[in-house]
C-alpha positions as CSV (number, residue, x, y, z in Angstrom):
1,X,64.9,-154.4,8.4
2,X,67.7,-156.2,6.9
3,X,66.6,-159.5,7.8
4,X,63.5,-158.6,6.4
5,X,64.8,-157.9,2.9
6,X,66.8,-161.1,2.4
7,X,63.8,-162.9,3.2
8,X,62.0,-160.7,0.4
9,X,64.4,-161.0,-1.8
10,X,65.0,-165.7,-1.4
11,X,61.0,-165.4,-1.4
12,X,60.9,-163.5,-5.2
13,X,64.2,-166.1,-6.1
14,X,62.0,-169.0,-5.2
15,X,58.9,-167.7,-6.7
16,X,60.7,-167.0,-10.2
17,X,62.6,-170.0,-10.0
18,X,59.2,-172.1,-9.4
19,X,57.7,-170.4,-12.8
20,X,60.8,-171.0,-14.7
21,X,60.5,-174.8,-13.5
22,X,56.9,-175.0,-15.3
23,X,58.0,-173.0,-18.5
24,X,60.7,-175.2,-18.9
25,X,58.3,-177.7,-18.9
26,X,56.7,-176.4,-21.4
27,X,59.5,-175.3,-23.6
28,X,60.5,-179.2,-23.2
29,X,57.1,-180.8,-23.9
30,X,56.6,-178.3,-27.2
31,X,59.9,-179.8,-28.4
32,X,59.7,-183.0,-27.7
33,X,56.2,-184.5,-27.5
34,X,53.9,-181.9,-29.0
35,X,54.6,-183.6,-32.7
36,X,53.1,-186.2,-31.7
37,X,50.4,-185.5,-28.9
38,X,49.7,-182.1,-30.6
39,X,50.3,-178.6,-29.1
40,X,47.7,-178.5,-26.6
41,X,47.7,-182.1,-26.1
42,X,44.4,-183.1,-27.7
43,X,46.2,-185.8,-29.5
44,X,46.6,-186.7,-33.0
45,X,47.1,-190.0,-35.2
46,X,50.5,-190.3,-33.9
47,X,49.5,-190.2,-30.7
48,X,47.0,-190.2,-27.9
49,X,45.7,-187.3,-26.3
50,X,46.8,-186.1,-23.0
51,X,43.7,-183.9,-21.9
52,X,41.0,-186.0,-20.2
53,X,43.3,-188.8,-20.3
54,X,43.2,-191.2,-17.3
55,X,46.6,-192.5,-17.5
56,X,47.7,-189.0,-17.3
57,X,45.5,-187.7,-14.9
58,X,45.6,-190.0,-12.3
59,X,48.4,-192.0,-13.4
60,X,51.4,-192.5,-10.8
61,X,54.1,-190.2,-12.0
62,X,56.9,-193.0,-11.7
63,X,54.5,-195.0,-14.5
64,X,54.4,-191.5,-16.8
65,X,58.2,-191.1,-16.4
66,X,58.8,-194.9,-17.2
67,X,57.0,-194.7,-20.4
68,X,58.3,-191.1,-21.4
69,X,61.9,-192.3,-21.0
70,X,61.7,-196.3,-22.0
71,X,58.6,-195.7,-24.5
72,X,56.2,-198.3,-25.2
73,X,56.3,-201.2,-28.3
74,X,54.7,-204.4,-29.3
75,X,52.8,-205.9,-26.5
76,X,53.0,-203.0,-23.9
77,X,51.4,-200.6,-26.4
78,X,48.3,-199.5,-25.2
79,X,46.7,-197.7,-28.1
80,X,46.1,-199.9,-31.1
81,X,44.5,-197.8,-33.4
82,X,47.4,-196.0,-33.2
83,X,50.2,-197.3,-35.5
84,X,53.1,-195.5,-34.0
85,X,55.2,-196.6,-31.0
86,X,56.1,-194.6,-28.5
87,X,59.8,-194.3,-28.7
88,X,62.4,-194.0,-25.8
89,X,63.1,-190.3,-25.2
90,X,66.0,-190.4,-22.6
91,X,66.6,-188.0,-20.8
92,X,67.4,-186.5,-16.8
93,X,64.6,-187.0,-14.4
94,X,63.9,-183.5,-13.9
95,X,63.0,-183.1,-17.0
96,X,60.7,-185.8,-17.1
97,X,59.4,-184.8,-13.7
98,X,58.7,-181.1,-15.4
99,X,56.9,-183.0,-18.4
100,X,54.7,-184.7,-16.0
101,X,53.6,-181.3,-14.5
102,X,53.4,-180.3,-17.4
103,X,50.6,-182.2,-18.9
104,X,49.1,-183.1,-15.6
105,X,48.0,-179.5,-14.8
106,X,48.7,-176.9,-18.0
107,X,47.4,-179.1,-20.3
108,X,44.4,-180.3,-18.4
109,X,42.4,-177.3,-18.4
């Protein structure tokens, strides 16, 4: 019975520790990229929208962390119309990583 309850209890750990993993995502995106890609990620003239976009979508996640962190300018911009570059937002790869999920699932529906 005891073994039974530990199991129960590392299971509900995991579990909240996995949903505090996408909020934090979340919390991180709002504060740092929603200014720009707007709040749902629909985009806006700063920049490009996220939802629906292919980069995002099906993207490699080491390509999507590259540009989050080392942003993009001059030639390797990849919007035109838009006027803004994307600037370097350092910061630890698991943040990044919790971006990515992020607006790979959340804000693709």
């Amino acid at each position: 019975m005891k073994k039974f309850f530990s199991i129960g209890i590392i299971s509900a750990a995991l579990l909240l520790a996995g949903t505090a993993f996408a909020a934090d995502g979340a919390k991180i995106y709002n504060t740092k990229c929603s200014i720009c890609h707007g709040p749902k990620g629909a985009g806006s003239p700063m920049g490009p929208a996220f939802k629906g976009n292919e980069f995002i979508t099906n993207g490699k996640v080491a390509d999507i962390k590259k540009t989050i962190i080392e942003g993009r300018t001059g030639k390797d911009k990849k919007y035109p119309k838009i006027t803004m570059d994307m600037p370097k937002n350092p910061m630890p790869d698991d943040e990044a990583d919790a971006i990515i999920k992020f607006i790979q699932t959340d804000l693709q529906k």
